[in-house]
N, C-alpha and C positions, 0 to 999 in steps of 0.2 A: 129716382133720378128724373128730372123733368125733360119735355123736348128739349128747351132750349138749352140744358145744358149737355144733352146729346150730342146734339147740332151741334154745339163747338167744338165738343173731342172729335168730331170724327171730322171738321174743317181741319183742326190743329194736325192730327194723323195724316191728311192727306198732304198739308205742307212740310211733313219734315222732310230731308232728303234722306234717300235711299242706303242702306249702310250694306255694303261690298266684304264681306267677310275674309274673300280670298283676298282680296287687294289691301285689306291694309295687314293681312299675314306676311304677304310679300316687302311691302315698307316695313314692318316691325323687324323683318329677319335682316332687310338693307343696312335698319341703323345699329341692329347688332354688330352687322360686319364692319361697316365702319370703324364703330368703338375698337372692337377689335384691332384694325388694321393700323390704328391711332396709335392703341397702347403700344403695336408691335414696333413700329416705327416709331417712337419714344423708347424703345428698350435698345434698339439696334441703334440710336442716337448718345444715348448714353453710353452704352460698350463701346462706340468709337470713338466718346469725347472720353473714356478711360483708357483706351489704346493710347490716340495719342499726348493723354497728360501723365500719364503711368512711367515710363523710360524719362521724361523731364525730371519727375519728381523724385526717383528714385537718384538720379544722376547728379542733380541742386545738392550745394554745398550748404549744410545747414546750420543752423546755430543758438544757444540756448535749449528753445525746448525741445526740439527734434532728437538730444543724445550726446552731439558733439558741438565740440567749439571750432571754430574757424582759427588757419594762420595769423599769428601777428596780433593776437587779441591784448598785445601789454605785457602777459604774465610772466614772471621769471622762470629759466629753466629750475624744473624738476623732477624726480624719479617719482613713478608712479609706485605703491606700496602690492601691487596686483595687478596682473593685468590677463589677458583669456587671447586664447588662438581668433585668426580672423573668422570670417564666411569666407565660403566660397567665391564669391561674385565681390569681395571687398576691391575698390577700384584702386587700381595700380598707381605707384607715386607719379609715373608721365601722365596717366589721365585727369588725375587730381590731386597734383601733389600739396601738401599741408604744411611743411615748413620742416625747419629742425627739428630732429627727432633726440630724445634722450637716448633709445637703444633700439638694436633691431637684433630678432631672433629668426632663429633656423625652427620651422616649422611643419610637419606634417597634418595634414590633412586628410579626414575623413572623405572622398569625393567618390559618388558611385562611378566604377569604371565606365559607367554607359555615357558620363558626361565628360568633355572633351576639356578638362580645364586641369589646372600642373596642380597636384598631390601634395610635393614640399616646395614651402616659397618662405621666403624671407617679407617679415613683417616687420614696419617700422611703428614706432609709437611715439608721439610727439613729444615735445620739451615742457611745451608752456600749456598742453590739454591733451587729454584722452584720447586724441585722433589715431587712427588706423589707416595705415596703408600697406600696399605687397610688392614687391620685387622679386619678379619669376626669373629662376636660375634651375627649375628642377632639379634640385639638389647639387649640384656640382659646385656650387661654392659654400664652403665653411667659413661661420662667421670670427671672427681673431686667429684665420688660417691663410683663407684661399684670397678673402673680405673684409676690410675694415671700415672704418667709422669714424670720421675726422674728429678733433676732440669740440668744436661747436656741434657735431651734431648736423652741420650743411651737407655735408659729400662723403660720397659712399665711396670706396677703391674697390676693387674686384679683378686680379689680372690687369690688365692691360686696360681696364678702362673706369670711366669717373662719372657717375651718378650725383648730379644736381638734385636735394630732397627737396628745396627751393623750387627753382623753377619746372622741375620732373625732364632737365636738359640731360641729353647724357651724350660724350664723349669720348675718343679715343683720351690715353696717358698723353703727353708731348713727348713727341720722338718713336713714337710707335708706327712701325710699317711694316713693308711686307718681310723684311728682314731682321724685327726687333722686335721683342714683347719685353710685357715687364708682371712680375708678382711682387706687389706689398706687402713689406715686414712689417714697417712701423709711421704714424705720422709723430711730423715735428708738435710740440706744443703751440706753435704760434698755426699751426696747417698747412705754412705755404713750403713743405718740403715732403716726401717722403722718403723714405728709406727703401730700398728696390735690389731683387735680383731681375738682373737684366740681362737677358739670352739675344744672342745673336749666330743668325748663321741663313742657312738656304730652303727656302720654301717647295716643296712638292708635295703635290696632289693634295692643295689647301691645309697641309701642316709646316710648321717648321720642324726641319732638322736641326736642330742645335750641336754648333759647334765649341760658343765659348759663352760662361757664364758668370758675371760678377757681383759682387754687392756694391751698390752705392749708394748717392744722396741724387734723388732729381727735384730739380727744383721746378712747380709746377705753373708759377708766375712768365717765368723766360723758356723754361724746357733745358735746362742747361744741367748736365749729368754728372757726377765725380764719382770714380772709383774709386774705391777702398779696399774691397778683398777680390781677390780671382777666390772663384768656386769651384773647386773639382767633385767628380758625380761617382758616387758609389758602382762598385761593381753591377748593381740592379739597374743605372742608369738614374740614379734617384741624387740629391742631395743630401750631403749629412748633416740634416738638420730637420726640425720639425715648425711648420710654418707656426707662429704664435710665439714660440718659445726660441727665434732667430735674434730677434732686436728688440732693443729698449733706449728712449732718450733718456735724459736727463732731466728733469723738470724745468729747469731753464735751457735745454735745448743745444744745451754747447758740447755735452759730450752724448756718445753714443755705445751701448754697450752690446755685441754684436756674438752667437755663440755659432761656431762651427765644427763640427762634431763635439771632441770634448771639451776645446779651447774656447773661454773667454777672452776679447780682444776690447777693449776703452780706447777709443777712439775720440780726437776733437773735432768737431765740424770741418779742418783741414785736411783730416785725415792722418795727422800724428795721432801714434799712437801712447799711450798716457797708463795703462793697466794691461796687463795681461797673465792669464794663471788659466790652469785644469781642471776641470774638475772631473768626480769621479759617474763612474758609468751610471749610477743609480742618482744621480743629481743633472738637473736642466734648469737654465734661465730658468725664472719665474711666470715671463708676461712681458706684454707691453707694462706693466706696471713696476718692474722689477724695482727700480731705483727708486728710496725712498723718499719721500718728502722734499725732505732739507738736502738731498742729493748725495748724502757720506757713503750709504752702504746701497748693497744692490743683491737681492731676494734673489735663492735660490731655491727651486723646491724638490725636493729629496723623498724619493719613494721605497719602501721595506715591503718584504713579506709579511702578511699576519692575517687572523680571521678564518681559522681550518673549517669552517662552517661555509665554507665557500659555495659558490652556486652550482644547480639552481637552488639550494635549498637554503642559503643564505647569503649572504655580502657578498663582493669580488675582494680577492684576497688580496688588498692591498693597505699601506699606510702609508701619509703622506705627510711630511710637516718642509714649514720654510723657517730658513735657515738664512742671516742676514752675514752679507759679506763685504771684507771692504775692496771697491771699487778697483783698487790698484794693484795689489797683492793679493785678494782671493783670500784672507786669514776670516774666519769666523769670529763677528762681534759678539761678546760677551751678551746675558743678560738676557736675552730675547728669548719668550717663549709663549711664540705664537702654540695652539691648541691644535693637533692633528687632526687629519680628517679621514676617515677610514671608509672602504669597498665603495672607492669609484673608481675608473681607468686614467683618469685627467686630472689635471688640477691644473687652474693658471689665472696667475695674478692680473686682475681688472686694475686695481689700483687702490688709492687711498682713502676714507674715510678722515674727514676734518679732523675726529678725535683720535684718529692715529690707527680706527682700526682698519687691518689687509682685507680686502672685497675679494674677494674668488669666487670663480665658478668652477663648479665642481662636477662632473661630468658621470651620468653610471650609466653601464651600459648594460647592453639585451640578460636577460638571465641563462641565455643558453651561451653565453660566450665565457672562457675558462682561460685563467692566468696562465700565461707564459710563456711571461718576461721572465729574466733574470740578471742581475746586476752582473752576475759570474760570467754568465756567458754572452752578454751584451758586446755588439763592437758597433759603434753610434759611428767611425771612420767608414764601414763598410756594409754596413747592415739597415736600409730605413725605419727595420722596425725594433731600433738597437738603442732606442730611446725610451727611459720610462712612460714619457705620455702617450696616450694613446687613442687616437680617435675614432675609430673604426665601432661599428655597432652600437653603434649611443642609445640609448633607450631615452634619456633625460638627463635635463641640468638643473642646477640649482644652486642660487647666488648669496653665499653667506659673509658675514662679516666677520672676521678674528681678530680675537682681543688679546693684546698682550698681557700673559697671564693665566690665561687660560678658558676664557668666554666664546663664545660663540651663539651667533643669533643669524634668522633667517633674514636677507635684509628686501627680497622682491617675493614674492608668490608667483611662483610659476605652472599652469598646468601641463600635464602630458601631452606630449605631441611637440613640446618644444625641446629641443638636444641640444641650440647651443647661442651663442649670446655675445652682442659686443657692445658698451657702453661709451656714449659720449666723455669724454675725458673730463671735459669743463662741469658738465653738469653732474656728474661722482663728485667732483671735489669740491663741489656747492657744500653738500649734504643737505639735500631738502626734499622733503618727503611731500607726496601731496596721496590725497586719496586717489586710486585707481580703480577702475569701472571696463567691462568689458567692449568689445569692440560694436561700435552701435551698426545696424542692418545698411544705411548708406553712409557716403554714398557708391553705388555701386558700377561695376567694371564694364565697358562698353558689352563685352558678348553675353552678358545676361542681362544688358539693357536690350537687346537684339530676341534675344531669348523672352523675354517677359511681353515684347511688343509682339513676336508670334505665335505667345499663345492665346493672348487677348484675341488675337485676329483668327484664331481655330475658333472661341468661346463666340466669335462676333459670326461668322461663317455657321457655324452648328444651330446657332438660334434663328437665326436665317432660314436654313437649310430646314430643321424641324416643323415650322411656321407653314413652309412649303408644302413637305409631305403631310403635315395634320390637314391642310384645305383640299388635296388632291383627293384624301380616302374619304374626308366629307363630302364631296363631290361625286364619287363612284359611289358611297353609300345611296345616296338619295337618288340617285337617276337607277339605282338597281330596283327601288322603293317602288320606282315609278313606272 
């Protein structure tokens, strides 16, 4: 190496600047934290831009590809060929109601008792798509019992009060006070009528006492009431009758077929009476469906012993076949021979299939529950449970179609957890089947919109809180170091 190239390296050495070991340890570890304190605050931005877009999205009515279709989309009313229990959190017809429904069942649900939401709830499913919705009654209303289902599929009856599935509006009955309720037999075919007993009497400690009970026509346009039968109450304090299998129109509306204990009464919309006959103790109306078709004869369904395999170790020991009668005289028509249905507790006519065949639903119940009834010893006058049908301990239902002649096919798929069932009139006697699809995840019911936003808000709070404690113990670490 020569001087002069000495001499340079050691001018060049002497002008560089000094390099600080500690100090730029200290800026390396700053822009670490930084980065850090970026990313943490970008992660707690996001968790709170999913808080609150989370309960929106779950709550938006969706459409296409989300699952479901939206009200009013055009499509004509139809039965869906399957359909599945809701969720839990599925949003109730007042938070989001979806339109006319084809049918709505009686439902139980799977819900862990730690969460505060109703067990059995009545599900509607729409007309014209797949939509889901719920109406909470915890069980106290039976659906073609306690509950019906206008025949568009618009309004629900339940007791004394009326369910818009439209606008999710819900009201008293007209003429409902503190003095008057009312229970639904049957709607008119046109909807603007129902058929009602209607109690009246004196209210204490938020019930009525009932004093007088009767069956009429109220008319739901004007609120305007017509009696027809006085109702007197079994020994038990009960009716003798079985809600479902009380009344039947006409298919044109003009007459009404009405059963009180054993007696059928034909009745005209004025209230003359037009038929009347007995029947025997092992024989009940049909259904709101009872009256056939073209309106000559009017379905009775008639239950027997049989099936010594009885439960638990087989069937409920029963059989059931209907029996067509004529309207005025109560004589059996000739020729019918609808296909029996054998070990359930119910049986009751929905209505009509285009091709003629009888729709029922067919009811079985728990496997630890044991026959007996008896036609012998039955008194349907004085006894409530003095009637073949029988609702109590339902396990499940199941909606078949009978063919005169002797066929039988399953016409809905229903899972477990559903006991009972009531079909929009108009849309049965469409007959049109569309494919059915389970109930899609939204959109869902305000308290697990409520529910879902705090617990974003725990996952937003914890990552927080964590971020906290990890910078505290790195902090006590290093000064113990020191």
């Amino acid at each position: 190496m020569t001087e002069r190239l000495r001499q340079a390296l050691a001018e060049a050495g002497n002008d560089a600047p000094a390099f600080d070991l500690y100090e730029q340890a200290l800026a390396g570890g700053e822009r670490i934290r930084r980065r850090r304190r970026a990313r943490a605050a970008a992660a707690v931005a996001v968790l709170l831009l999913f808080a609150v877009a989370l309960p929106g999205a779950l709550a938006r009515t969706g459409s296409g590809t989300d699952g479901f279709s939206t009200a009013g989309n055009g499509d004509s009313p139809s039965l869906p060929d399957q359909i599945s229990t809701t969720w839990p959190w599925t949003a109730t017809v007042g938070q989001a109601p979806a339109g006319p429904a084809a049918l709505l069942v009686n439902q139980t649900l799977r819900v862990p008792s730690s969460i505060s939401l109703p067990e059995e709830t009545i599900a509607a499913v729409g007309a014209t798509g797949n939509t889901y919705r719920t109406l909470d009654f915890d069980g106290r209303v039976r659906l073609g019992g306690d509950g019906m289902l206008s025949p568009d599929g618009t309004r629900f009856a339940e007791w004394s009060n009326l369910h818009d599935l439209v606008t999710g509006h819900s009201s008293e009955l007209p003429g409902t006070d503190a003095s008057t309720r009312f229970m639904p037999l049957a709607w008119s075919p046109d909807g603007d009528t129902l058929a009602v007993i209607r109690e009246t009497g004196r209210r204490a400690d938020g019930r009525l006492d009932v004093e007088a009970a009767a069956i009429g026509l109220l008319e739901l346009s004007t609120g305007d009431y017509r009696r027809l039968l006085d109702l007197a109450t079994t020994r038990d304090g009960n009716y003798p009758g079985v809600p479902g299998h009380m009344a039947a129109f006409s298919p044109d509306g003009s007459r009404l077929a009405l059963q009180v204990a054993d007696r059928v009464t034909v009745l005209g919309r004025d209230g003359v009476t037009v038929g009347d006959f007995v029947l025997d103790h092992a024989s009940q109306l049909a259904g709101k469906g009872a009256f056939t078709p073209d309106g000559t004869a009017i379905a009775v369904v008639t239950r027997a012993a049989c099936c010594a395999d009885g439960p638990p170790s087989g069937r409920f020991q029963s059989r059931w076949h209907l029996r067509l009668l004529d309207p005025l005289s109560g004589t059996e028509r000739p020729g019918s021979r609808l296909p029996e249905v054998t070990g359930v507790t119910a049986l009751r006519l929905l209505g009509w299939w285009p091709s003629g065949e009888a729709v029922v639903a067919a009811y079985h119940p728990s496997a630890q529950l044991s026959s007996e009834w008896n036609p012998d010893r039955a008194d349907p006058a004085n006894d409530p449970w003095g009637f073949p049908n029988y609702y109590g301990s339902l396990r499940r239902v199941e909606v078949r179609a009978l063919t005169d002649g002797g066929g039988s096919r399953e016409l809905l798929g229903l899972p477990d957890g559903v006991y009972s069932i009531d079909f929009a009139d108009d849309v049965l006697a469409r007959g049109v089947v569309r494919p059915g699809a389970d109930a899609p995840v939204r959109p869902v019911r305000t308290g697990w919109l409520v529910l879902a936003a705090g617990f974003v808000a725990l996952l937003v709070a914890g990552a927080v809180s964590g971020r906290l404690l990890r910078r505290r113990f790195r902090r006590r670490r290093r000064s113990g170091r020191g």
